[in-house]
N, C-alpha and C positions, 0 to 999 in steps of 0.2 A: 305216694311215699312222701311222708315229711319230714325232711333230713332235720330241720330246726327243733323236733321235738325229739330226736333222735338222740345220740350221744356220738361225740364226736372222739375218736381214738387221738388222732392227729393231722395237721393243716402244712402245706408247705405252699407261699405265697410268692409267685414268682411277678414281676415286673419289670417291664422294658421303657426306658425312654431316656430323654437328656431330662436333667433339675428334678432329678426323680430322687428324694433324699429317703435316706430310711429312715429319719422321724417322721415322715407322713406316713410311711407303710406301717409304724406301730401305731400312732394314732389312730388310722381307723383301727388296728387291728383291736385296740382298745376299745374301741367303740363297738366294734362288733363281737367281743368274746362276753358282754351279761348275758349274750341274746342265743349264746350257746351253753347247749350241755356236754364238758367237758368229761372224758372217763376221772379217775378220783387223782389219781397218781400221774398224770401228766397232764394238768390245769395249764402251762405254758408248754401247751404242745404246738406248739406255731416257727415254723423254720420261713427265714424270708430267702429269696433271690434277688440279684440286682442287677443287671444290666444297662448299661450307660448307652446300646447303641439302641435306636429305636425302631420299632417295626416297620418294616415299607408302607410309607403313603399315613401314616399314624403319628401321631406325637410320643403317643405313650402307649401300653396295654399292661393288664394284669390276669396273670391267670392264679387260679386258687385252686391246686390237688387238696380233697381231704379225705378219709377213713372215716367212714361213718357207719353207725350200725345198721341204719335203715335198710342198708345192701340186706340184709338176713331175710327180710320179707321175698324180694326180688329171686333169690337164690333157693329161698324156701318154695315158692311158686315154681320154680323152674327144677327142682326137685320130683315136687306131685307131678308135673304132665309129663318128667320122663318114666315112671313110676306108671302112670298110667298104661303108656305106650310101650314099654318093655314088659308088663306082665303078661298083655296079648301078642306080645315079640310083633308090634307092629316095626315095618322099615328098618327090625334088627338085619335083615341079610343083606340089605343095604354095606352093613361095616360088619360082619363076621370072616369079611374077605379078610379083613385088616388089623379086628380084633377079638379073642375069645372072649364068651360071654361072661365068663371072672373079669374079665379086667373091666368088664361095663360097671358089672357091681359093685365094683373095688371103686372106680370113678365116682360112683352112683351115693357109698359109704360116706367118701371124702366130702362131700357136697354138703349131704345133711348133716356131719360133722362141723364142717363151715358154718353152717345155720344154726348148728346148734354153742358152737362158740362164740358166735355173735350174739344170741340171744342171751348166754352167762356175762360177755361184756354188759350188752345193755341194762341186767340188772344188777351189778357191781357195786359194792357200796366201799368204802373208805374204812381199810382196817386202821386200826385206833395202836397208834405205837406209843407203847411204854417207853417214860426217860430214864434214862443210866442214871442211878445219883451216884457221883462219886462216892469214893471211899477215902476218907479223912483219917 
């Protein structure tokens, strides 16, 4: 999976340490958003954290949650092999103690749904908004 050639929905940048300024957490972030494709309508999708106390034994760390489409591949894979194994109701009696077989399907729906909204994200283009001209 290559999340960089992917399309990014949104980033939330967390960071722990002392002298940890938030102009350095945009500056990279600057540095690193040419290198991303962002979806159309949230190009500054990027939420920072801050925390002043620092990790045990660390100076500093930084964790990066993002939304990416790439996940649709992953999900779409994991689609086909339940799709597989539910058509010959492999290791279904396993969970029919727990759950009827509607509600697999229903599960099963949701999934490719997932994949398939992921796949309409990832090819998204930028609707073109008309300006108001006033009235004089």
């Amino acid at each position: 999976v290559n999340q960089r050639a992917s399309t990014y929905l949104a980033a939330g940048v967390i960071v722990r340490g002392r002298n940890v300024q938030v102009s350095d957490i945009n500056r990279n972030i600057d540095r690193l958003r040419p290198k991303l494709k962002m979806i159309p309508w949230n190009t500054d999708g990027f939420k920072i954290g801050l925390c002043s106390a620092p990790p045990a034994h660390q100076p500093y760390s930084a964790l990066c949650l993002a939304n990416n489409c790439a996940i649709r591949g992953v999900v779409g894979g994991l689609a086909d092999r339940f799709s597989k194994l539910f058509r010959v109701r492999a290791h279904v009696h396993h969970y029919t103690e727990y759950l009827e077989l509607q509600e697999m399907q229903a599960a099963y729906r949701r999934v490719r749904q997932l994949a398939s909204d992921y796949e309409a994200l990832e090819n998204a283009v930028p609707r073109v908004r008309r300006r108001i001209t006033p009235v004089v």
